[in-house]
C-alpha positions as a Markdown table, in Angstrom:
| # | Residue | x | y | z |
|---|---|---|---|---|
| 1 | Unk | 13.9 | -18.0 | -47.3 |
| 2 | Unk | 13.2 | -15.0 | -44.8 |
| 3 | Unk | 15.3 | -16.5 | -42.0 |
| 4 | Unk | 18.3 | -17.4 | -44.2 |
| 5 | Unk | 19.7 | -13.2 | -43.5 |
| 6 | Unk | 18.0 | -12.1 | -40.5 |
| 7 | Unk | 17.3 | -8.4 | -40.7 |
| 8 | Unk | 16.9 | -5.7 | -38.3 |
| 9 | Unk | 17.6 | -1.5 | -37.9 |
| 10 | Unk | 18.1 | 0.6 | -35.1 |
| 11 | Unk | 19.3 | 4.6 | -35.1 |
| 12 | Unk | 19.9 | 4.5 | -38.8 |
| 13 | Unk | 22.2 | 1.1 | -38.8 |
| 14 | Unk | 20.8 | -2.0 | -41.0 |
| 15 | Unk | 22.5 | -5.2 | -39.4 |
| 16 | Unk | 21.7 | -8.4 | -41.5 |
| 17 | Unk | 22.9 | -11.9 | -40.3 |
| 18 | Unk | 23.6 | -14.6 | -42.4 |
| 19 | Unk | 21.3 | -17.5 | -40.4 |
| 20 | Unk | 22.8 | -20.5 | -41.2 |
| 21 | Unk | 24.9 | -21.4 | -38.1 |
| 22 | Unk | 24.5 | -25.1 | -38.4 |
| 23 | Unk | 26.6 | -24.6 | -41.5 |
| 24 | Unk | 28.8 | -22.0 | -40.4 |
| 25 | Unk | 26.6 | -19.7 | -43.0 |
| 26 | Unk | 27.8 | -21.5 | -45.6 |
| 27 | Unk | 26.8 | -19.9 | -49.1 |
| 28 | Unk | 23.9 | -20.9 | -51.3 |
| 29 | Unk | 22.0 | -19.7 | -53.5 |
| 30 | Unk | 18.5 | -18.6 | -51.7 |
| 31 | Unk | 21.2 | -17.0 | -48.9 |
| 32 | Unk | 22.7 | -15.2 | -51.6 |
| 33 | Unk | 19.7 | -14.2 | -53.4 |
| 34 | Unk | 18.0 | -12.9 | -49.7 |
| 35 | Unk | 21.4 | -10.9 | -48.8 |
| 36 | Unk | 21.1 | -8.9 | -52.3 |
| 37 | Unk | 17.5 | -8.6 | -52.0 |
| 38 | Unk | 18.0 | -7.0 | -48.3 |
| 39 | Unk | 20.9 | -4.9 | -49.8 |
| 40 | Unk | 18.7 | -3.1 | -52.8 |
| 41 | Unk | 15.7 | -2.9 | -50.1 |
| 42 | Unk | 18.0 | -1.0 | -47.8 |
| 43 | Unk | 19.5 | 1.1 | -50.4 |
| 44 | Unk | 15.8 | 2.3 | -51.3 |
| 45 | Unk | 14.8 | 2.8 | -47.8 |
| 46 | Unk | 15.3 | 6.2 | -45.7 |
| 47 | Unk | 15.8 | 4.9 | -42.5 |
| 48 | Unk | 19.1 | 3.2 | -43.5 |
| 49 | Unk | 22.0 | 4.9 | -43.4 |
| 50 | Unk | 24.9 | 2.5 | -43.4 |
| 51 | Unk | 25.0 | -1.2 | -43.4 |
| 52 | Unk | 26.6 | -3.8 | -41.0 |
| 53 | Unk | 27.0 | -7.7 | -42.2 |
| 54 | Unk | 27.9 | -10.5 | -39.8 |
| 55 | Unk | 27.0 | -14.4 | -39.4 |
| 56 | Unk | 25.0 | -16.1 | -36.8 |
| 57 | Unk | 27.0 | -18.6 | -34.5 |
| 58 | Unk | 30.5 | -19.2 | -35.2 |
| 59 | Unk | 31.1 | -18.5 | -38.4 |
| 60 | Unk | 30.9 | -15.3 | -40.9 |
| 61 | Unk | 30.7 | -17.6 | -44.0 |
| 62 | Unk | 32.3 | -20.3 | -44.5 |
| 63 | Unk | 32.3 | -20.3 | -48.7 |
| 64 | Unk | 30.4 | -22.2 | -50.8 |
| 65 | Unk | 28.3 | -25.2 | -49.0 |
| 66 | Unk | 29.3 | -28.6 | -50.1 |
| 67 | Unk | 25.9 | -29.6 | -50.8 |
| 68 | Unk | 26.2 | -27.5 | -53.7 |
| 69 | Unk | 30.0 | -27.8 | -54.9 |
| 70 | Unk | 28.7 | -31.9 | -54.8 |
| 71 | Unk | 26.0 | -31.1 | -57.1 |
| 72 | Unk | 28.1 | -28.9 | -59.2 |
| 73 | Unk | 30.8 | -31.6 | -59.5 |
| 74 | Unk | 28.1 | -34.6 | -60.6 |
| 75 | Unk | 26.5 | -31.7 | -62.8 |
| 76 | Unk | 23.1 | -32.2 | -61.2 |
| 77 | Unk | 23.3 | -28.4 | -60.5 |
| 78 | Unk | 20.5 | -26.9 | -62.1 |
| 79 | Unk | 19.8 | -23.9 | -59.9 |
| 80 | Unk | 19.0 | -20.6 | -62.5 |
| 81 | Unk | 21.8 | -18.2 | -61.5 |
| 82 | Unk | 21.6 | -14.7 | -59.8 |
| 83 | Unk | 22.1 | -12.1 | -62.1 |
| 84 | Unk | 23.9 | -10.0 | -59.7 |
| 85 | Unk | 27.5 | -11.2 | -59.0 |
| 86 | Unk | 29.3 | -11.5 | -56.2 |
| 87 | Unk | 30.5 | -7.6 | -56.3 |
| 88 | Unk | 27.4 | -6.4 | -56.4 |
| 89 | Unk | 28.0 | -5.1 | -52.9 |
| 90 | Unk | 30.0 | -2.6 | -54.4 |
| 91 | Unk | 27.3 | -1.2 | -56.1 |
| 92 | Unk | 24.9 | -0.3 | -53.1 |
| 93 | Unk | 25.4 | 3.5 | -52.6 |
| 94 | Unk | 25.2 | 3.3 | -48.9 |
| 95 | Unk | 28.5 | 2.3 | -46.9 |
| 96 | Unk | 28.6 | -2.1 | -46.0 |
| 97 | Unk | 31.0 | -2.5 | -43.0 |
| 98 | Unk | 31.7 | -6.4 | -42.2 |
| 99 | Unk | 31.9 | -7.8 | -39.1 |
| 100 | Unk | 33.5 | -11.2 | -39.9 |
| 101 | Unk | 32.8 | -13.7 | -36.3 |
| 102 | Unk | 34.6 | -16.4 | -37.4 |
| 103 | Unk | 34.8 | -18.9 | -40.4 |
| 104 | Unk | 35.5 | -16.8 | -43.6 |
| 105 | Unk | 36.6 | -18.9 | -46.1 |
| 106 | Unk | 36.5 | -19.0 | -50.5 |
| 107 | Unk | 33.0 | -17.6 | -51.3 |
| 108 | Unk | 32.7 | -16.3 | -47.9 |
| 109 | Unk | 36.2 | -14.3 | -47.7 |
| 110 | Unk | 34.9 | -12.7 | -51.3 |
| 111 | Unk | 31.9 | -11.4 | -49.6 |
| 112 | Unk | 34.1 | -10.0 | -46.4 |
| 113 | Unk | 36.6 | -8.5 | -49.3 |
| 114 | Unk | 33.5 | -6.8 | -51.5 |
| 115 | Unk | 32.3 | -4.7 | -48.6 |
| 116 | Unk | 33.9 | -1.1 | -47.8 |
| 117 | Unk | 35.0 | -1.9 | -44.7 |
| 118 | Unk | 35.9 | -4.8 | -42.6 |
| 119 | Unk | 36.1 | -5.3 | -39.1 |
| 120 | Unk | 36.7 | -9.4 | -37.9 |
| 121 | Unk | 37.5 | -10.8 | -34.6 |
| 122 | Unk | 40.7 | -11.9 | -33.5 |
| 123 | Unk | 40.3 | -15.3 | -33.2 |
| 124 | Unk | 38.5 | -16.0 | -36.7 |
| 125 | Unk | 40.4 | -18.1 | -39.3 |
| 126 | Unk | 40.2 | -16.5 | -42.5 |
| 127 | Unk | 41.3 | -18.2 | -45.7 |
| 128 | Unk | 41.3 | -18.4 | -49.5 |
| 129 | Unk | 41.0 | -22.0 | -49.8 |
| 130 | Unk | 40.2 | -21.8 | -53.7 |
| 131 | Unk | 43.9 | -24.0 | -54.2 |
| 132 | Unk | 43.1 | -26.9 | -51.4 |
| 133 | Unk | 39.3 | -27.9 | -53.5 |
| 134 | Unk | 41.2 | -28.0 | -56.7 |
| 135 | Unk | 39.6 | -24.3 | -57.8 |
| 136 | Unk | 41.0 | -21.2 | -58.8 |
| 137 | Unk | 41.1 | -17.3 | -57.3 |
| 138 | Unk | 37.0 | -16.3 | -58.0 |
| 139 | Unk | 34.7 | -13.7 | -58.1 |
| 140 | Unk | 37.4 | -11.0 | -58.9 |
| 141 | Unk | 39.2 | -12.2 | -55.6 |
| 142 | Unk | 42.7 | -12.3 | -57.7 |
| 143 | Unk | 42.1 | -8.5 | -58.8 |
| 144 | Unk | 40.9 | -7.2 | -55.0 |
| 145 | Unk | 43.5 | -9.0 | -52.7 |
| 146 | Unk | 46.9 | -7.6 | -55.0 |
| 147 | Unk | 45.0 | -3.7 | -54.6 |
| 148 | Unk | 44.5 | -4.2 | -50.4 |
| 149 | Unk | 47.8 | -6.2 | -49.7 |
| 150 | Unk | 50.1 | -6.3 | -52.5 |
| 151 | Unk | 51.2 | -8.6 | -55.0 |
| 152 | Unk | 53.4 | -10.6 | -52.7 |
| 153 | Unk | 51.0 | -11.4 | -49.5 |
| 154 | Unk | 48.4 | -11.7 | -52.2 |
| 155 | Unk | 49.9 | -14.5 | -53.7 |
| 156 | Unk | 50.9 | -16.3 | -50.4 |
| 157 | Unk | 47.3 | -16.0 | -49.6 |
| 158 | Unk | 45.8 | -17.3 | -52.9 |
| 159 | Unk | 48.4 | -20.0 | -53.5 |
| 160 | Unk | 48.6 | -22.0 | -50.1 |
| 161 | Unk | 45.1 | -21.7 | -49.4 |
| 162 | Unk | 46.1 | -21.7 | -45.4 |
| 163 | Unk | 44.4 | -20.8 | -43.0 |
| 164 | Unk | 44.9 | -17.8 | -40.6 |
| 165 | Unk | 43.7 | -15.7 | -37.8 |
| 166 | Unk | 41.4 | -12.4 | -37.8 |
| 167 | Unk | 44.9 | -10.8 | -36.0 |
| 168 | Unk | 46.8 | -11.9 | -39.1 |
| 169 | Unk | 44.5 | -10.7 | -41.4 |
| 170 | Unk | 45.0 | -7.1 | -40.0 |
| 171 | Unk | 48.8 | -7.3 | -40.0 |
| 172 | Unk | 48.4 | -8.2 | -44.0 |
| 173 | Unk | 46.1 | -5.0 | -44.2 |
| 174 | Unk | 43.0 | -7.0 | -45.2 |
| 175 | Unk | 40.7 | -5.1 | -42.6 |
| 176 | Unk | 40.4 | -2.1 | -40.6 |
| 177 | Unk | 40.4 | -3.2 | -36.9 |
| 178 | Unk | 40.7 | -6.5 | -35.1 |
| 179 | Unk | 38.8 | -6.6 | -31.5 |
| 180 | Unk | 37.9 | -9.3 | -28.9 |
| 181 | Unk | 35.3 | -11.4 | -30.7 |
| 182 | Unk | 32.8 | -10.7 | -27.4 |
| 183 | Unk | 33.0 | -6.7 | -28.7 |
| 184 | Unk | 33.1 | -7.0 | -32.8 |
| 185 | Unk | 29.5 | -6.6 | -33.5 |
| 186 | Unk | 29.1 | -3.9 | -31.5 |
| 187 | Unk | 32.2 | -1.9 | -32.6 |
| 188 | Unk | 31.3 | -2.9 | -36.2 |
| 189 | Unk | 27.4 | -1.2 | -35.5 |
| 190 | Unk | 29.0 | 1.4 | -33.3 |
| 191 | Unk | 31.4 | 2.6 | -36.0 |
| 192 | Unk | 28.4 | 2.2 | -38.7 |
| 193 | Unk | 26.3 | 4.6 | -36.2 |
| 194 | Unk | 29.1 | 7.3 | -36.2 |
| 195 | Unk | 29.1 | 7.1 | -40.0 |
| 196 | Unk | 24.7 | 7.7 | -39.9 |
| 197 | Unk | 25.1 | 10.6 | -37.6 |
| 198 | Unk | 27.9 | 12.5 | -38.9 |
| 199 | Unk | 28.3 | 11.9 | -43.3 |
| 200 | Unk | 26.6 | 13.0 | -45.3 |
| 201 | Unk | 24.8 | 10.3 | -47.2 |
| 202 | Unk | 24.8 | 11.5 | -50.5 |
| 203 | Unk | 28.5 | 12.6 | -50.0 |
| 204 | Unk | 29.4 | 8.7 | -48.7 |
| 205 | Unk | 27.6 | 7.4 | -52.3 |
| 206 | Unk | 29.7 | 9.8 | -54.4 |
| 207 | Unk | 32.8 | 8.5 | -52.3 |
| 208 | Unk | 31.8 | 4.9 | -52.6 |
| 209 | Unk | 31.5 | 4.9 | -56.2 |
| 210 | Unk | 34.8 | 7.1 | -56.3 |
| 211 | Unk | 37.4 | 4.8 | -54.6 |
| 212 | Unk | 35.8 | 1.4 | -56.5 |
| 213 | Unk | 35.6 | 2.8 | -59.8 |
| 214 | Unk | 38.8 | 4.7 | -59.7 |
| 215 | Unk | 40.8 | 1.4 | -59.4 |
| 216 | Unk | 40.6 | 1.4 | -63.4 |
| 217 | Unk | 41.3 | 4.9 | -64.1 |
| 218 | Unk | 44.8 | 6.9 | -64.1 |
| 219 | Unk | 45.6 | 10.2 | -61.2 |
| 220 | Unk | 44.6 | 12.5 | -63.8 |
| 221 | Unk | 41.2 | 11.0 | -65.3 |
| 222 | Unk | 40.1 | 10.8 | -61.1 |
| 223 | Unk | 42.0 | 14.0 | -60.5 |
| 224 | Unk | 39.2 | 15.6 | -63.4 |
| 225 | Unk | 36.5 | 13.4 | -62.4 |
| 226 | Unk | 36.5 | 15.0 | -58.6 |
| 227 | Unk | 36.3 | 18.1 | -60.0 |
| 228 | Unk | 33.2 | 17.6 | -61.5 |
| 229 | Unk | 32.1 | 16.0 | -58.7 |
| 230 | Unk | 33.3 | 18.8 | -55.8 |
| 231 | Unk | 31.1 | 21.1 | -58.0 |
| 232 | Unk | 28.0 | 19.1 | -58.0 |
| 233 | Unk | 28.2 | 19.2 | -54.3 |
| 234 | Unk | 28.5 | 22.5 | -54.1 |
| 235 | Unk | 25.1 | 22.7 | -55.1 |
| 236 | Unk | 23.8 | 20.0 | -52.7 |
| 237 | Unk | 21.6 | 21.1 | -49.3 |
| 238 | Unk | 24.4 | 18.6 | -47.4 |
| 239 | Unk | 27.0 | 20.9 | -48.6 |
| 240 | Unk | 25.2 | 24.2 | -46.3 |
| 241 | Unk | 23.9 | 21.5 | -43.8 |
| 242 | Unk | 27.7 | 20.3 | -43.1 |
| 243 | Unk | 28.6 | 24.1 | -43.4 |
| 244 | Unk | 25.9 | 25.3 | -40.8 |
| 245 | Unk | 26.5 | 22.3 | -38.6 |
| 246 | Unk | 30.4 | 22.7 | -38.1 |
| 247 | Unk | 29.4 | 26.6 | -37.4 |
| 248 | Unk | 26.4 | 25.9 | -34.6 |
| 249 | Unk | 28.7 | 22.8 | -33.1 |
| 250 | Unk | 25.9 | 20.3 | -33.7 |
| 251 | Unk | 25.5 | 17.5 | -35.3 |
| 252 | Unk | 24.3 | 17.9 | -39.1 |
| 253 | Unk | 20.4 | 16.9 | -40.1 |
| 254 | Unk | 21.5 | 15.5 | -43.9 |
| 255 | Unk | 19.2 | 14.3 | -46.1 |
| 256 | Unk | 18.6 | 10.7 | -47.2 |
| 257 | Unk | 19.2 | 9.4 | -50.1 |
């Protein structure tokens, strides 16, 4: 189960691989319980600052594997189901950029969508295809994509279950940045670096949990919330660190989480 996410860190940047190539990292259930393990592992551990995701070969994920859909669909699916859902990405305090490589598709665009940033390469084909297996918009999928691209695009998306590219997916304001597929990983970690170096980890938790929870809440119950929250930092060492830093032009020394 080890080499279903392969795992490694370097200068405060977890990267972890989903490992099944042969399958274009097609989901299953041991991958996904290994990814979440990783993720709760990383969030307790020091030495990680920020998070980068990617798949081995040529794809990113591409969604559920059949293996399991074919159980699923003669009900010899027996598996005991993770807990966690699919959004439980959301949940890890410490900032998850994807770097989708190629094939990201039902299951696997979910996983793309649920992290805070996403980076993909031009040239992958990204696509709902929940409408083209006879299935509907999962995993919260019909509540992210209307809040990242609109009702309209959202529905395109959802409905035809075509396919497009990584450049397309940028123009629809589904990601952050679109590079050559030969430089994605390493924009993806060097971007994740910047954010290791120079936020302030505890402030990038408090964010986090900010801009997903305050989907459900009106201007004035975030406006109020912020407040409360501006204060507590007041009181946090990053708060003089940042302070200090920005006055001795050096990079800050923040605490972990």
């Amino acid at each position: 189960m080890s080499e279903l996410v392969l795992s490694s860190v370097e200068q405060g940047v977890l990267t972890l691989t989903f490992n099944r190539p042969e399958r274009l990292n097609a989901w299953t259930d041991a991958l996904g319980r290994r990814y979440f393990d990783l993720l709760e592992q990383a969030e307790k551990d020091p030495a990680v600052r920020a998070i980068v995701v990617t798949g081995a070969g040529r794809g990113f994920c591409s969604g559920a594997d059949f293996e399991t859909l074919s159980a699923i669909q003669g009900g010899d699916y027996a598996a005991e189901p993770d807990p966690r859902p699919a959004t439980f990405p959301t949940t890890i305090r410490k900032p998850i950029v994807a770097a989708v490589n190629g094939a990201c598709a039902g299951l696997g665009m979910v996983h793309a969508l649920v992290c805070d940033l996403v980076f993909t390469s031009a040239e992958a084909k990204w696509t709902t295809a929940f409408p083209r297996r006879g299935l509907v918009a999962e995993y919260g999928l019909s509540w992210v994509l209307p809040r990242l691209i609109g009702q309209q695009r959202a529905m395109d998306v959802l409905l035809s279950g075509r396919v497009f590219t990584g450049t397309e997916a940028h123009e629809l304001g589904l990601v952050n940045r679109v590079l050559p597929g030969e430089e994605l990983l390493a924009g993806a970690q060097a971007y994740a670096r910047e954010l290791a170096v120079h936020s302030s980890p505890a402030s990038m938790a408090v964010i986090k949990r900010q801009v997903w929870g305050d989907w459900d809440v009106t201007l004035e119950e975030s406006a109020r919330a912020a407040v409360r929250e501006m204060m507590a930092s007041f009181r946090r060492p990053d708060f003089a660190e940042g302070v200090a830093s920005f006055l001795e032009h050096r990079n800050p020394a923040f605490p972990s989480l």
